[in-house]
KOLLUM-746018 format. One record per residue (C-alpha): residue number from 1; residue in three letters; x, y, z. Coordinates in steps of 0.05 Angstrom, whole numbers. Layout:
<nodes>
> num;residu;x;y;z
> NUM;ALA;X;Y;Z
...
</nodes>
This chain:
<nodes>
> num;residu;x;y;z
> 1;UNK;-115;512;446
> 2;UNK;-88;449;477
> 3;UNK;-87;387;420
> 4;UNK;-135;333;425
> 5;UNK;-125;269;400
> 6;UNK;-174;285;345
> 7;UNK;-129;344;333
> 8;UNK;-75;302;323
> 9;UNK;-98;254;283
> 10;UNK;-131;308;237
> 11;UNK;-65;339;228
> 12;UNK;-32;285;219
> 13;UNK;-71;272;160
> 14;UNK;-77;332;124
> 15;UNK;-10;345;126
> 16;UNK;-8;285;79
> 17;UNK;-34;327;27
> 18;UNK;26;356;17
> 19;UNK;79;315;45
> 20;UNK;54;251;10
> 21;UNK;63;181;44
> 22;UNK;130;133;46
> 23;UNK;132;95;-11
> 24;UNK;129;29;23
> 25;UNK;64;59;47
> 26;UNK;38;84;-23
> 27;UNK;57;7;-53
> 28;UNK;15;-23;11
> 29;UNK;-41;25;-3
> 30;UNK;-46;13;-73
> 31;UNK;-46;-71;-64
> 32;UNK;-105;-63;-14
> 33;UNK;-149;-20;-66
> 34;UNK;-125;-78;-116
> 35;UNK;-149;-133;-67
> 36;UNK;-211;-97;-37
> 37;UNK;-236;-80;-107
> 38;UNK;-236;-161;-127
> 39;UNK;-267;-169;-73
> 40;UNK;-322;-126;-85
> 41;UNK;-325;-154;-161
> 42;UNK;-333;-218;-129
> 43;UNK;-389;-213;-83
> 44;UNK;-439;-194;-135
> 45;UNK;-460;-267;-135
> 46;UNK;-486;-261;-59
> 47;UNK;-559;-253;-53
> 48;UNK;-538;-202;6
> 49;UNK;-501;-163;-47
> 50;UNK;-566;-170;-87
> 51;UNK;-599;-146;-24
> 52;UNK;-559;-90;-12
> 53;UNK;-550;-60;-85
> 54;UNK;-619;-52;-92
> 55;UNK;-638;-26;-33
> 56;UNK;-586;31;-56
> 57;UNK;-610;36;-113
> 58;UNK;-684;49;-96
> 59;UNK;-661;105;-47
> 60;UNK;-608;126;-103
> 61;UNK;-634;195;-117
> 62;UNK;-593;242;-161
> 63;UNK;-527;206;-190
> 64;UNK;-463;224;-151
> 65;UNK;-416;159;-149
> 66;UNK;-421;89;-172
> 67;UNK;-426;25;-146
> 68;UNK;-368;-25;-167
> 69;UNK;-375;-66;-218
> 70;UNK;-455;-44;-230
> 71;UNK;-475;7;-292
> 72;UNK;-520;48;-236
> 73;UNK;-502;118;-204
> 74;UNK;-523;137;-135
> 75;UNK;-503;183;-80
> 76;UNK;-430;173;-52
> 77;UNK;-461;146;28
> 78;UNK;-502;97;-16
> 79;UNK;-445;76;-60
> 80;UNK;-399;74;0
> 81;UNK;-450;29;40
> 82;UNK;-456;-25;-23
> 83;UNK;-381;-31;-37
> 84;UNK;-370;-28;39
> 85;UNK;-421;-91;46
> 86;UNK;-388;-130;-18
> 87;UNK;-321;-113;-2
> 88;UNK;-324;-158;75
> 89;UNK;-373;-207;51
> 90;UNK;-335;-263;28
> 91;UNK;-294;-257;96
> 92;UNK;-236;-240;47
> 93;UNK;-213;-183;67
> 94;UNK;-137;-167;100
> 95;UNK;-132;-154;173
> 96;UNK;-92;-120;224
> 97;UNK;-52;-160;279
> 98;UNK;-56;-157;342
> 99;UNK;-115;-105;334
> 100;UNK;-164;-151;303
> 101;UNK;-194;-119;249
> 102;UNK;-208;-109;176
> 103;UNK;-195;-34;142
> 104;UNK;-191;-35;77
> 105;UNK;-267;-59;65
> 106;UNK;-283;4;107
> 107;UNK;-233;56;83
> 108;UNK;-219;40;7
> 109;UNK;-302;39;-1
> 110;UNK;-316;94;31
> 111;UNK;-249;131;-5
> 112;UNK;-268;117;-69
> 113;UNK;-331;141;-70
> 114;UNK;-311;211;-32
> 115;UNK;-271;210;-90
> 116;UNK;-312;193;-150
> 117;UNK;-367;254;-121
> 118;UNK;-306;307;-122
> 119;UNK;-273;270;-182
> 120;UNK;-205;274;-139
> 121;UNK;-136;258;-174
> 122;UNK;-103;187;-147
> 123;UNK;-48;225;-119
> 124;UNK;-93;250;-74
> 125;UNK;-135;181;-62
> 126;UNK;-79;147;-42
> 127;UNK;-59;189;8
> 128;UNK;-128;194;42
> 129;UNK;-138;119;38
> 130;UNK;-67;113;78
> 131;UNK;-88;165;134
> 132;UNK;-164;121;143
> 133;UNK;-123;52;146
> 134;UNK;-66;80;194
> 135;UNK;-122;114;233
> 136;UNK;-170;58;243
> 137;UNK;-108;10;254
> 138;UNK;-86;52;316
> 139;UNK;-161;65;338
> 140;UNK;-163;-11;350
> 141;UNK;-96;-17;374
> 142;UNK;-123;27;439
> 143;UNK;-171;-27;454
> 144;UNK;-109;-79;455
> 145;UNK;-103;-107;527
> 146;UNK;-32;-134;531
> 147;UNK;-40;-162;598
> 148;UNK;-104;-195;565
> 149;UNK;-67;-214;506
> 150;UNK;-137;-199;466
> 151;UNK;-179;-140;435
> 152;UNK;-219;-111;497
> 153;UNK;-271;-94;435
> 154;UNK;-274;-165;419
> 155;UNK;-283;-191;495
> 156;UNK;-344;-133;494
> 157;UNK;-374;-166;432
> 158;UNK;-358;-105;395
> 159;UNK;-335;-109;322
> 160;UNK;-275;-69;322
> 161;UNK;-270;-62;243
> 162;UNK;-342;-25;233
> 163;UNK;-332;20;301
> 164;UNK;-264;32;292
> 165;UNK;-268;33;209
> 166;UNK;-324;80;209
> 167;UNK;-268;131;250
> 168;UNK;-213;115;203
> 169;UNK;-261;129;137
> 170;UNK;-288;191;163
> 171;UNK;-213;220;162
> 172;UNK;-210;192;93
> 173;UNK;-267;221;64
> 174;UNK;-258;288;100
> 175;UNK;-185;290;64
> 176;UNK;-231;284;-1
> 177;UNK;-293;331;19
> 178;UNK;-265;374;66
> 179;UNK;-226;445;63
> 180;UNK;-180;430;132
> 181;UNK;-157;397;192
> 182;UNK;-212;427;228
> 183;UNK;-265;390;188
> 184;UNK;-231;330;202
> 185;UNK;-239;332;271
> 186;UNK;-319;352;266
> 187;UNK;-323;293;220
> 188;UNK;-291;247;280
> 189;UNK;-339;273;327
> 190;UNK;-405;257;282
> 191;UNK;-377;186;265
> 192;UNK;-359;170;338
> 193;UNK;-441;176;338
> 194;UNK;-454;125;284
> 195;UNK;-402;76;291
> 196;UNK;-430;2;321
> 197;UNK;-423;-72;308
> 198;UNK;-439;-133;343
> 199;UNK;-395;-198;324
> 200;UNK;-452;-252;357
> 201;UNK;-466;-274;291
> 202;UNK;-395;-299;283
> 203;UNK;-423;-355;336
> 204;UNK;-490;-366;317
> 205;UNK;-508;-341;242
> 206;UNK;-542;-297;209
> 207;UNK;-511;-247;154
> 208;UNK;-520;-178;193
> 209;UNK;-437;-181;198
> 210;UNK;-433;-152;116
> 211;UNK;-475;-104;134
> 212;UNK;-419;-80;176
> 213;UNK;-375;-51;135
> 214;UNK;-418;-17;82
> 215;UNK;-459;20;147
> 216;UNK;-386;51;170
> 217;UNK;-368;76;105
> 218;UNK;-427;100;92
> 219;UNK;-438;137;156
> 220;UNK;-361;166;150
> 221;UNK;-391;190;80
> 222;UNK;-453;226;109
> 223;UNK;-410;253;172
> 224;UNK;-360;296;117
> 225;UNK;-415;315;85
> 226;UNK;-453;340;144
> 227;UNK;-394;377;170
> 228;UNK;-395;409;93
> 229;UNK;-462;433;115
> 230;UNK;-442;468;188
> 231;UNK;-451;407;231
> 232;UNK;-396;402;289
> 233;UNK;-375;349;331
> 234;UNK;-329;354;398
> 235;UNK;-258;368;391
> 236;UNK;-253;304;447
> 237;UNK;-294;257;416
> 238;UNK;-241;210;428
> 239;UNK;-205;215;503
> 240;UNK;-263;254;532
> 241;UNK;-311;236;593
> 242;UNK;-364;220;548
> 243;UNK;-315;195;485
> 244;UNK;-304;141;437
> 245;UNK;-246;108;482
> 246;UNK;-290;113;549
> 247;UNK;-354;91;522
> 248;UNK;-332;27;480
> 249;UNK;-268;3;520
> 250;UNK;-288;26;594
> 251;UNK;-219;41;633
> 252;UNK;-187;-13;585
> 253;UNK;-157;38;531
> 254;UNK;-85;58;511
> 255;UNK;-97;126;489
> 256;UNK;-24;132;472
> 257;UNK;-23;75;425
> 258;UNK;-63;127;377
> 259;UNK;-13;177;375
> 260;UNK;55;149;388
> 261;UNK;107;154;340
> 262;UNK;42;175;284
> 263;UNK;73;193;215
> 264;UNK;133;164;238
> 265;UNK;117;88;246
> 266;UNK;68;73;195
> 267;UNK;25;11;208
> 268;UNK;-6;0;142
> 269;UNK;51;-39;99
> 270;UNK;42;-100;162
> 271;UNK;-33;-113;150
> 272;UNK;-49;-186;129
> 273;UNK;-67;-208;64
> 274;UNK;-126;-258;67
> 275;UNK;-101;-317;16
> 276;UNK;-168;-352;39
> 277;UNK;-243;-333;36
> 278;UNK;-249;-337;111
> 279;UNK;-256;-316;187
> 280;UNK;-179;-311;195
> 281;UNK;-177;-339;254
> 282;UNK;-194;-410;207
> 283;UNK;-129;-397;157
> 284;UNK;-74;-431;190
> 285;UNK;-120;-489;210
> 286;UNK;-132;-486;132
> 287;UNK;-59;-486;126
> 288;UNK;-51;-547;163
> 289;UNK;-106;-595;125
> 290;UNK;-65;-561;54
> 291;UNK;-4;-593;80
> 292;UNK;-44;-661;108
> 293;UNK;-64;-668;38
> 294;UNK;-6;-712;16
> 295;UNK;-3;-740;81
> 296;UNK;-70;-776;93
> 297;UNK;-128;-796;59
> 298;UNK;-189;-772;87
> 299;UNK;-217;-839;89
> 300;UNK;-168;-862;138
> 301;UNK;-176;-810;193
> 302;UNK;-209;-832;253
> 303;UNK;-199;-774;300
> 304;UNK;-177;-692;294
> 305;UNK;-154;-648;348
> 306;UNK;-145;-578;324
> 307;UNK;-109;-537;378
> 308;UNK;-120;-465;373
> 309;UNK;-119;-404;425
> 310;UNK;-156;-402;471
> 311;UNK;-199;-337;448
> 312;UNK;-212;-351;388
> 313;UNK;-258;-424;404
> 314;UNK;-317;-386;417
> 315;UNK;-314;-350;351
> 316;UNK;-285;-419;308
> 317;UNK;-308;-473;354
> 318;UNK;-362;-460;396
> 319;UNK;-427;-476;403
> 320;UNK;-385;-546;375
> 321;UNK;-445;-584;350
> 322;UNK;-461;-520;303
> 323;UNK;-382;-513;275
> 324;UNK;-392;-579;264
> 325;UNK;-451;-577;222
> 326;UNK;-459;-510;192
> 327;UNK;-521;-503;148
> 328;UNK;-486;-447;95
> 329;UNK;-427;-436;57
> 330;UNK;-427;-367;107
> 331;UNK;-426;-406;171
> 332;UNK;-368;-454;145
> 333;UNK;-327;-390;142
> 334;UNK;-335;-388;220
> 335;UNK;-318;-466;228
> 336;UNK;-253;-495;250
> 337;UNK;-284;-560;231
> 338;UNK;-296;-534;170
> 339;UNK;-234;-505;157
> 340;UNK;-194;-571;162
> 341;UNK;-236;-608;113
> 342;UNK;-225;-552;67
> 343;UNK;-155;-550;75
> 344;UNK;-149;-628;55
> 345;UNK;-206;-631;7
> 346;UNK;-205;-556;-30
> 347;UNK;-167;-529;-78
> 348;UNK;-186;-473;-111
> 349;UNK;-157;-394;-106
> 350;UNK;-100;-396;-71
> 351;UNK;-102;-467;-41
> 352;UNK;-172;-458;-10
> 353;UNK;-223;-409;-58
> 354;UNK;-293;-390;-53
> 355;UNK;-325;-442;-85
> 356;UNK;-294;-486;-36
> 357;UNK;-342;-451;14
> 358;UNK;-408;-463;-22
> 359;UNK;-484;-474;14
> 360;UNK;-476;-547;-16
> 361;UNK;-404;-560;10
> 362;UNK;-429;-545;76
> 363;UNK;-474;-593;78
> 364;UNK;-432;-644;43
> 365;UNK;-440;-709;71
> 366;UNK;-372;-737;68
> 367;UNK;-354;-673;94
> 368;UNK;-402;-678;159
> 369;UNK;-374;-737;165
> 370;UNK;-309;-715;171
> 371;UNK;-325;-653;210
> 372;UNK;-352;-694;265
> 373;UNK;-296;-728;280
> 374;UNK;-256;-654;301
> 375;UNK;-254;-627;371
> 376;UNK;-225;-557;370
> 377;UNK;-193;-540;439
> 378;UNK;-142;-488;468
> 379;UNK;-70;-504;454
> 380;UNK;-7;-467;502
> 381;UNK;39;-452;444
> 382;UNK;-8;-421;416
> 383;UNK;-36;-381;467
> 384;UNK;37;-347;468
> 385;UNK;30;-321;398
> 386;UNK;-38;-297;390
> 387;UNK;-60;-249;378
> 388;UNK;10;-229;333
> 389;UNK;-5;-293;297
> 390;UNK;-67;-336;291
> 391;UNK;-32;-397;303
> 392;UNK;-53;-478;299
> 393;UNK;-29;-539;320
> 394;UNK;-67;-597;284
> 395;UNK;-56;-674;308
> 396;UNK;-98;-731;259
> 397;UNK;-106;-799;287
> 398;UNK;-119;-855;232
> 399;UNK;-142;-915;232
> 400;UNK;-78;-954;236
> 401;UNK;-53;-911;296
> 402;UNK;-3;-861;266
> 403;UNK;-16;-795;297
> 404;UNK;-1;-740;243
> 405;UNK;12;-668;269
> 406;UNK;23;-611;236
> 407;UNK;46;-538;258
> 408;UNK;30;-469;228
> 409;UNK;48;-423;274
> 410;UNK;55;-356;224
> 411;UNK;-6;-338;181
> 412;UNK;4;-334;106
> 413;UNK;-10;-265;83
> 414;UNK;31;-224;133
> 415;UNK;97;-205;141
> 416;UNK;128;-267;161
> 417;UNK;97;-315;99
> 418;UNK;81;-249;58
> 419;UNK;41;-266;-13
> 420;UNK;83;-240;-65
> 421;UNK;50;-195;-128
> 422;UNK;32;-254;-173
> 423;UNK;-7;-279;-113
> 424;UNK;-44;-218;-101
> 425;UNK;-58;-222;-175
> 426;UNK;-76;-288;-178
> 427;UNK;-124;-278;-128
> 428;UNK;-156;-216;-152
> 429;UNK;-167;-248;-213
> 430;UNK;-199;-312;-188
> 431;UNK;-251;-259;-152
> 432;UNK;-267;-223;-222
> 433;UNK;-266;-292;-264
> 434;UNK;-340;-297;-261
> 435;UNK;-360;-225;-278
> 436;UNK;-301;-197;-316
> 437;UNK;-258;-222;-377
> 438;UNK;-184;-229;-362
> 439;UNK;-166;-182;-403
> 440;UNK;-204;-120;-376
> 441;UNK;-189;-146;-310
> 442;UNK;-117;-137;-318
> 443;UNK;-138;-64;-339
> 444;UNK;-166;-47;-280
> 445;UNK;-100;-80;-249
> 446;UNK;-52;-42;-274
> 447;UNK;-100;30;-267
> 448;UNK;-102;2;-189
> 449;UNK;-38;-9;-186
> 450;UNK;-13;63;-217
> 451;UNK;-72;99;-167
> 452;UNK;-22;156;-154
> 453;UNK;-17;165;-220
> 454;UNK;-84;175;-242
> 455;UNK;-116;251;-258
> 456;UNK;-187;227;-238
> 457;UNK;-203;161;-202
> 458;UNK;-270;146;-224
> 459;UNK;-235;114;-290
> 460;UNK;-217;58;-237
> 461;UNK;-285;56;-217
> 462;UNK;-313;47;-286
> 463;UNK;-266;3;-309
> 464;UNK;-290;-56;-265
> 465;UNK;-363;-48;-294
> 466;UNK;-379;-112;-333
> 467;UNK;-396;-114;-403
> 468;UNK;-468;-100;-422
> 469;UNK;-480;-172;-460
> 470;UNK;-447;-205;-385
> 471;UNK;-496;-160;-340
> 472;UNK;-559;-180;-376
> 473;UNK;-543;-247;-346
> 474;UNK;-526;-235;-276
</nodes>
């Protein structure tokens, strides 16, 4: 029977099994658990996260797989849905370039809790984690208009990381739950039928966007499991007619992009680090007030121009008034606005942390003030490196008429300014600090970090479960 793309990607990954992953890769993969995990740890203190864990846990049902970081047991969709929504919802999560999205708070979620319900060895984690993120990276990739110079997902409204995560999970979990390359590909064809996401609340509000992430993993979850069951899905789910590549991208796909060069020319080791709680699109603007810091007292500025691409205004700068004035620590992670003031007046995490993006900082009046004076608008150089780089070019006007630029034209986090392991450290344990001690945060570390070498992965799990004196407060 002729391959299908599904075919391909299927085999692809369950020849992993055996073959095992490049080490580069294996290192990569085991820095994003270590990330996504904080970032789960950390999100606990969102009422969404409230929200979200127990609505899980009143559908929870017979214990199968645990929430991170909670003492409850629930069925691995359910688990996979809550981390999936606390792993995206501080905006903190790495992301692929030029394709636009976010995997790991998709595919480790989902992974983990494939793995927890069939107790899998790390070994084997690993490995399925690295086929979801190379598989959702080049499902995006497909959608990459060159001539465009932009995601044709994005110009559609669509969000790329839940539709194209959702995919790259379901391979992952069916590593975990399933017997074969063959189940892989059913499990494609049922997720193709649950993956959505809309990104309008990236302009306007509202927190549907953490849903997003926790609804792909889970349905990538319930897809293996139905294909367990005798479900089926069609072996062209994603070039066909009626397919994933015709009915979110039109005529504007790359099929080839999926395929090319697969197993050979692994994506996953150049996914961006977030060193800021976020929209990424905000982190070299970010960059820019950091190093304006020194430079100029806030006091003094009478006048911002923040030059950015082109595309990315109508996420970061548009409708203006609203970047200008958001009402929520979650809206100031959408802001360019916003993101400057941080940049000079933050200084937590990395440079910028997450309580520099509070409800109250938002509505800050000396930072109104300041955001008011900031006009975001499309900037040439820039244009001519996105979307490889989210670049910014940031001119300050005082009030005794020097004019202050300063260029970032590389994002911190990727390959070019990489974060080095004491920074990935440093920021996962900023994100436990207010739920875990250091100490058993450091534990979970180094069982994160040594996730191939683990005989059953739900220690990992467990181990970021706060103590029971610490819960009672929460």
């Amino acid at each position: 029977m002729t391959d299908t793309v599904a075919r391909s990607l299927a085999h692809f990954a369950w020849g992993l099994t055996d073959q095992g992953v490049p080490d580069e890769v294996a290192g990569s993969v085991r820095h994003r658990v270590l990330d996504t995990l904080g970032l789960c740890v950390a999100a606990h203190r969102l009422p969404t996260s409230t929200a979200v864990i127990e609505h899980v846990i009143d559908q929870g049902g017979r214990p199968q797989a645990g929430i991170i970081g909670t003492s409850e047991r629930v069925p691995a969709p359910l688990a996979a849905l809550a981390n999936g929504v606390l792993a995206h919802s501080l905006d903190y999560d790495d992301t692929h370039l030029p394709s636009i999205l976010h995997p790991s708070a998709v595919v480790v979620p989902a992974a983990l809790a494939a793995a927890e319900h069939v107790q899998a060895r790390g070994r084997d984690v690993e490995r399925a984690i690295a086929a979801g993120l190379e598989v959702t990276v080049r499902l995006g990739m497909a959608g990459y208009d060159r001539k465009l110079g932009n995601s044709v997902f994005f110009e559609h409204g669509q969000h790329a990381t839940s539709i194209c995560g959702a995919m790259g999970a379901a391979v992952a979990a069916s590593m975990l739950l399933g017997e074969g390359p063959e189940d892989i590909v059913h499990a494609l064809g049922l997720t193709a039928s649950f993956a959505s996401g809309l990104i309008e609340a990236n302009r306007t509000g509202g927190t549907v966007k953490r849903l997003h992430c926790g609804w792909a993993a889970q349905s990538a979850l319930n897809a293996a499991q139905l294909v367990a069951r005798g479900f089926t899905g069609p072996p062209t789910v994603i070039e066909g007619r009626f397919g994933f590549l015709r009915a979110f991208l039109r005529e504007d796909s790359d099929v080839d992009t999926i395929t090319d060069g697969l197993g050979e020319d692994w994506e996953v080791p150049g996914i961006f680090f977030k060193p800021y709680p976020a929209n990424h699109f905000t982190h070299t603007v970010i960059d820019a007030g950091i190093r304006l810091r020194g430079r100029v007292d806030a006091e003094d500025i009478v006048g911002v121009e923040v030059g950015v691409p082109a595309a990315v205004i109508r996420t970061i700068g548009e409708p203006i008034d609203v970047k200008r004035t958001p009402e929520t620590g979650y809206q100031a992670q959408f802001s360019a606005p916003y993101a400057l003031v941080a940049g000079l007046l933050g200084g937590g995490g990395l440079g910028v942390g997450t309580d520099d993006f509070t409800d109250d900082l938002a509505r800050d009046p000396r930072r109104r003030d300041l955001m008011a004076l900031v006009d975001v608008v499309p900037d040439a150089l820039c244009d001519s490196l996105y979307p490889y780089q989210f670049p910014a070019v940031v001119t300050v006007r005082t009030r005794d008429g020097r004019r202050l630029r300063e260029e970032v034209l590389e994002n911190r986090g990727g390959p070019a300014r990489p974060l080095s392991d004491d920074e990935i450290t440093r920021k996962f344990l900023d994100n436990t600090s207010q739920r875990l001690p250091d100490a058993q945060a450091m534990a979970a570390r180094e069982l994160a970090l040594n996730l191939g070498d683990l005989e059953e992965t739900g220690r990992l799990v467990r181990a970021l479960e706060p103590p029971v004196s610490h819960t009672a407060t929460q």
